[in-house]
C-alpha positions as CSV (number, residue, x, y, z in Angstrom):
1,X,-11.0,-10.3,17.9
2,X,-9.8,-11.5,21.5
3,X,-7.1,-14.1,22.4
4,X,-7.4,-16.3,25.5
5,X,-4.4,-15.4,28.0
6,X,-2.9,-18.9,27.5
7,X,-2.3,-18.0,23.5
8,X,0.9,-17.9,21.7
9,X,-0.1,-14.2,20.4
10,X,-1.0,-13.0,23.8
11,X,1.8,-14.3,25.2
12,X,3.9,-12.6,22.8
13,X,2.1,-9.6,23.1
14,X,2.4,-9.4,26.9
15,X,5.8,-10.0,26.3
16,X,6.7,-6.8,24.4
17,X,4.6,-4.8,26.7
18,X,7.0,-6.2,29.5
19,X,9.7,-5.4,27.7
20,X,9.2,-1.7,27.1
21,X,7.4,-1.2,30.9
22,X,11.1,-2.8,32.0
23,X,12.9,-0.5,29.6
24,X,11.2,2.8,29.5
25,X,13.5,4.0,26.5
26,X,12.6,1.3,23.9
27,X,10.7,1.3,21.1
28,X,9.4,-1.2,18.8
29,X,7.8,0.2,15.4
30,X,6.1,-2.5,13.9
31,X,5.6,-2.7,10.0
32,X,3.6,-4.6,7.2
33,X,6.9,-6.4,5.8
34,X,10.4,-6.2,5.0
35,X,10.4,-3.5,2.2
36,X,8.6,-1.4,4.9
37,X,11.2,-1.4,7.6
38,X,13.8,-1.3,4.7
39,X,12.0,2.2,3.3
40,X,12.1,3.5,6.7
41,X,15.5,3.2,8.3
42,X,17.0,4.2,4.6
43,X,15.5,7.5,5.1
44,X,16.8,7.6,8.8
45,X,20.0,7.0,7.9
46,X,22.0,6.6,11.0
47,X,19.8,9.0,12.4
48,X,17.8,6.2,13.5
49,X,18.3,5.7,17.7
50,X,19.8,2.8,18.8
51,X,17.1,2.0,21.0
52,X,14.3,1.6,18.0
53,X,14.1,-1.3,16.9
54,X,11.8,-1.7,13.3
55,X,9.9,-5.3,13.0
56,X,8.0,-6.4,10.2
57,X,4.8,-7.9,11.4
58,X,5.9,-11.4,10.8
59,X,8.0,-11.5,13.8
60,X,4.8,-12.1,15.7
61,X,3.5,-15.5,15.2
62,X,-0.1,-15.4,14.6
63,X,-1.4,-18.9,14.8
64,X,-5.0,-17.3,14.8
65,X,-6.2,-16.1,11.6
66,X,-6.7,-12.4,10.5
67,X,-8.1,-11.1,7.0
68,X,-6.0,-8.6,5.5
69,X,-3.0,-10.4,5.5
70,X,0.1,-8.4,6.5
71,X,-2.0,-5.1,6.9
72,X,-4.5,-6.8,8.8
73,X,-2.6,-8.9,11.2
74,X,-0.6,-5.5,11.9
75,X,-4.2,-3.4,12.9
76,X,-5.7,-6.3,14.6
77,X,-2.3,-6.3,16.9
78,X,-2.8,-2.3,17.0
79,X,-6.1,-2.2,18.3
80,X,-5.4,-4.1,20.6
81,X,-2.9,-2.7,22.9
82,X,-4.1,1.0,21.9
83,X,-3.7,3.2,24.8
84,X,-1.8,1.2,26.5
85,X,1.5,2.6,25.9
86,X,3.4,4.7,23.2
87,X,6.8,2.8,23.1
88,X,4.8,-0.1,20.5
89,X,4.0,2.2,17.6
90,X,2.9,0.9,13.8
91,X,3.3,1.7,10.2
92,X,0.7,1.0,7.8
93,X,-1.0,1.7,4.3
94,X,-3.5,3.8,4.9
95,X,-5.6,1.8,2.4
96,X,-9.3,3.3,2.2
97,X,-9.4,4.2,5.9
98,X,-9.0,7.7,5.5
99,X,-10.7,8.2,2.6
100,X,-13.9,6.3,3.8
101,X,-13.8,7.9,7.1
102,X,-13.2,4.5,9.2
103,X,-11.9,4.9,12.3
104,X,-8.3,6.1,12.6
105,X,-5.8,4.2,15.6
106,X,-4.1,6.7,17.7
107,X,-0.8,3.9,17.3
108,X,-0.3,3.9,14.2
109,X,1.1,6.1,11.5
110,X,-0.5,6.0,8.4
111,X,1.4,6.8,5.3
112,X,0.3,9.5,3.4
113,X,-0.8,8.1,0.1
114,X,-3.5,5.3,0.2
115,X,0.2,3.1,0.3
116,X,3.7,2.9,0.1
117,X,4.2,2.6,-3.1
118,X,2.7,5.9,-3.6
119,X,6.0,7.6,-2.1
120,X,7.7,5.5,-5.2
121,X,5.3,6.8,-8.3
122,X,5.2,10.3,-9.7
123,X,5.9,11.9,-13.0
124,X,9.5,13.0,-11.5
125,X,10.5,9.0,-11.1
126,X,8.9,7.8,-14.4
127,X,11.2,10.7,-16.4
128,X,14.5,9.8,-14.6
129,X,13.5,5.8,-15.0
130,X,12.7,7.1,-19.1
131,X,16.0,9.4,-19.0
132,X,17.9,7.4,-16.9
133,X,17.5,3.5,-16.9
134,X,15.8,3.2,-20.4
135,X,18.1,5.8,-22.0
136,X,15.2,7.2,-24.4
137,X,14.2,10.4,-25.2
138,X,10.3,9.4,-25.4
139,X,8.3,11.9,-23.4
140,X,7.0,10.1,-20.0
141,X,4.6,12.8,-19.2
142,X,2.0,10.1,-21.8
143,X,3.0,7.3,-20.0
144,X,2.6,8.7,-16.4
145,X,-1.0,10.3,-17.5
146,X,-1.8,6.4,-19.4
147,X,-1.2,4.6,-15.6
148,X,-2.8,6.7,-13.5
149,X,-5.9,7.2,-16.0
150,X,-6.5,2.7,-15.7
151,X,-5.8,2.8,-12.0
152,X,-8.3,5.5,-11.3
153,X,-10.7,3.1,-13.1
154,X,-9.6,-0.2,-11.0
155,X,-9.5,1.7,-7.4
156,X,-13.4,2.9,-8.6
157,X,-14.0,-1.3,-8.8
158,X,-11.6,-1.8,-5.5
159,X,-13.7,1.3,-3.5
160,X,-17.1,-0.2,-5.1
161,X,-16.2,-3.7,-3.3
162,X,-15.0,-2.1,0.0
163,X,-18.5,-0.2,0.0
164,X,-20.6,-3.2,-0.9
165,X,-18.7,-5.8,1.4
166,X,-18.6,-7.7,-2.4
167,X,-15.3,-9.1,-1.5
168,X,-13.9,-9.0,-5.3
169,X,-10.9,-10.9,-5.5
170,X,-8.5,-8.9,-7.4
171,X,-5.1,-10.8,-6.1
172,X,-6.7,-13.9,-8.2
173,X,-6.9,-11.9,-11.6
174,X,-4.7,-10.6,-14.0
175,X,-4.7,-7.0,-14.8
176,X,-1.4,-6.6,-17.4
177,X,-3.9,-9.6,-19.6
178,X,-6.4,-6.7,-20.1
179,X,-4.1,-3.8,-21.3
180,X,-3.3,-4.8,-25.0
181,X,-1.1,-2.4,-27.4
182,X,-1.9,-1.8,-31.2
183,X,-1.4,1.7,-32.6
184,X,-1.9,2.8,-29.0
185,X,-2.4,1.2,-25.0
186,X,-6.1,0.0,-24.5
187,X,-7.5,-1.0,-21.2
188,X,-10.7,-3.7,-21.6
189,X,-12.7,-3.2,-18.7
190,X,-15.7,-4.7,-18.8
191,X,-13.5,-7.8,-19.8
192,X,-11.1,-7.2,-16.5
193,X,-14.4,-6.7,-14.4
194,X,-15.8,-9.5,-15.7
195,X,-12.8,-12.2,-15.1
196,X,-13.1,-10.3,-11.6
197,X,-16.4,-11.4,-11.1
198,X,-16.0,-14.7,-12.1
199,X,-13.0,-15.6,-10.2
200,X,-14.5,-14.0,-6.8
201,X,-17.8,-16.5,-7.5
202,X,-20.4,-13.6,-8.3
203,X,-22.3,-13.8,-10.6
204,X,-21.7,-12.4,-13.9
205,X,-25.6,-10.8,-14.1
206,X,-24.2,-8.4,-11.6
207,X,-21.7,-7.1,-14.4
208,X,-23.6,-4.1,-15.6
209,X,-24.5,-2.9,-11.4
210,X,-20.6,-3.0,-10.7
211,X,-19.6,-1.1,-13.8
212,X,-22.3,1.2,-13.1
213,X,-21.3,1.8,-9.8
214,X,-17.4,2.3,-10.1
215,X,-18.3,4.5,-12.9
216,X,-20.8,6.7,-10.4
217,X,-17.1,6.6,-7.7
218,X,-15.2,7.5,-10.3
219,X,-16.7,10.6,-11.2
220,X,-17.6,11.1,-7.2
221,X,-13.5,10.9,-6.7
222,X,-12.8,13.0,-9.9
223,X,-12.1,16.1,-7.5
224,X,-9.8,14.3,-5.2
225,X,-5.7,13.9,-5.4
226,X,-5.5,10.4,-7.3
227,X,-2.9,9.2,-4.8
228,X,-5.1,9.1,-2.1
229,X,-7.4,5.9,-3.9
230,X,-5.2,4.2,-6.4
231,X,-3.7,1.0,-5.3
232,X,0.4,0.8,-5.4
233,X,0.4,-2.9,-6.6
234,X,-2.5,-1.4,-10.0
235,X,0.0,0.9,-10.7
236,X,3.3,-1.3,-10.8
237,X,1.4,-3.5,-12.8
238,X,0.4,-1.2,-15.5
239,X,3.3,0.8,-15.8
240,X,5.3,-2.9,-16.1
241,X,3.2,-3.8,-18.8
242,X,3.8,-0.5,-20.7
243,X,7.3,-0.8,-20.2
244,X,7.0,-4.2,-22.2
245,X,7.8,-2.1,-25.2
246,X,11.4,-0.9,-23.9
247,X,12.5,-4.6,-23.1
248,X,11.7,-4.2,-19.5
249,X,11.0,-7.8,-17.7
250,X,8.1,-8.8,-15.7
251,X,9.2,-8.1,-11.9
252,X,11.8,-4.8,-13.2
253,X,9.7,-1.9,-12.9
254,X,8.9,-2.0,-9.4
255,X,12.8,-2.0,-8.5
256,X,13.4,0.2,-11.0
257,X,10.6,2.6,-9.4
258,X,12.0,1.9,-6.1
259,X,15.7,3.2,-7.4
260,X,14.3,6.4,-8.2
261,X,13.2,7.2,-4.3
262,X,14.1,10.5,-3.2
263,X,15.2,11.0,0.4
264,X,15.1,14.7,1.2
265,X,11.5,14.4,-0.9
266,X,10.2,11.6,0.6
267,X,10.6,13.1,4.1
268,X,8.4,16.0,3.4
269,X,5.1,13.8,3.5
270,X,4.1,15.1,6.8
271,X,2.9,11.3,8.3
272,X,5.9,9.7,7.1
273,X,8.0,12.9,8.2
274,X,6.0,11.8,11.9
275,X,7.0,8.5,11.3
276,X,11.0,9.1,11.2
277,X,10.2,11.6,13.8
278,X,9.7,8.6,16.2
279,X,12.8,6.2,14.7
280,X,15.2,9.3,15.5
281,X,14.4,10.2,18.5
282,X,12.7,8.7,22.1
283,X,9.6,10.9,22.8
């Protein structure tokens, strides 16, 4: 994509590469939103130098549309001043990039899981959430296996679309409807496909071709580390609908998951540990 010189986003743009060509010892780390930048100067701490300065996306105003919403406004902005200077850096999910071999930006750190939310979810935070928060002494080893086991089954659908260009529109469909609970959790997802298809506009004679072919990446991705393909908003959802059965409200396990971040942790991943490498210091 390319912006006249007269737009509002090139204008802005030019702007910030003034403002760092003026001031050789500021930085600007631009993320995807406001949990982002929040994430990242908690782990600084007041390590962070005064000089960096953390944006979420948003505080450019892109009157042009971008797909990707947040993410993709963020890479478009990337790309486009790449090279030109290392005092405009970016944060993003590394999505599918990596794992489909897409090309990689030199300004931007990726994180290290396939997104954020995959610093958030491990066996470790579901027990202290189980221990801690829910006060029970039910094993979460079961529950951690159950969410990750339906996830790797949607990213297979989510990597089937990115490899087809079939633009399935998963934001429009309800996972949590297709998880029900009798003696034990169940996942329906030929049914969860299906509604997929429909509310994208494909046609439902497809059905059996998709299934088939997320079943085919599945087993292709069987060897890999699950969080470099399962999607961070999958798993909130299915571990909030598991945690129906404790009493836990729609909208309380993803802050609950959040609470159980662990700083020293955390700042082992060796992108994000690149990341606040940046935020601490001027390079």
């Amino acid at each position: 994509m390319t912006w006249g010189e007269n737009s509002v986003l090139r204008r802005q743009i030019d702007a910030y590469l003034t403002a760092v060509q003026m001031d050789p010892e500021r930085r600007h780390l631009f993320v995807e939103g406001y949990r982002d930048r929040n994430f990242l100067t908690w782990l600084c701490g007041n390590e962070i130098h005064s000089n960096v300065s953390v944006l979420p996306i948003d505080a450019i105003d892109f009157s042009e549309a971008v797909d990707g919403g947040n993410r993709g406004r963020l890479v478009e902005i990337a790309r486009t001043i790449e090279g030109q200077t290392d005092a405009i850096m970016f944060f993003a999910d590394a999505d599918y990039d990596i794992l489909l071999k897409r090309k990689l930006l030199s300004n931007v750190f990726y994180t290290d899981r396939r997104d954020i939310e995959g610093y958030i979810f491990s066996e470790r935070s579901l027990e202290k959430i189980f221990v801690l928060s829910l006060n029970t002494e039910k094993s979460s080893t079961n529950f951690f296996k159950l969410v990750v086991s339906i996830c790797k089954r949607i990213a297979s659908i989510r990597i089937y679309s990115e490899e087809t260009s079939s633009r399935i529109a998963f934001k429009s469909t309800s996972l949590k409807r297709y998880i029900t609970k009798d003696s034990m959790f169940l996942f329906n997802l030929e049914g969860y496909t299906r509604a997929l298809l429909q509310n994208s506009n494909i046609s439902l004679s497809r059905l059996e071709s998709v299934l088939l072919g997320a079943k085919s990446i599945e087993e292709r991705l069987d060897d890999l580390d699950h969080y470099e393909y399962i999607h961070g908003k999958d798993v909130i959802s299915v571990f909030e609908r598991l945690l129906h059965i404790f009493g836990v409200k729609d909208g309380e396990a993803e802050r609950l998951l959040w609470a159980t971040v662990d700083r020293p942790e955390c700042c082992l991943h060796p992108r994000l540990k690149e990341t606040l490498k940046y935020m601490k210091k001027i390079i």
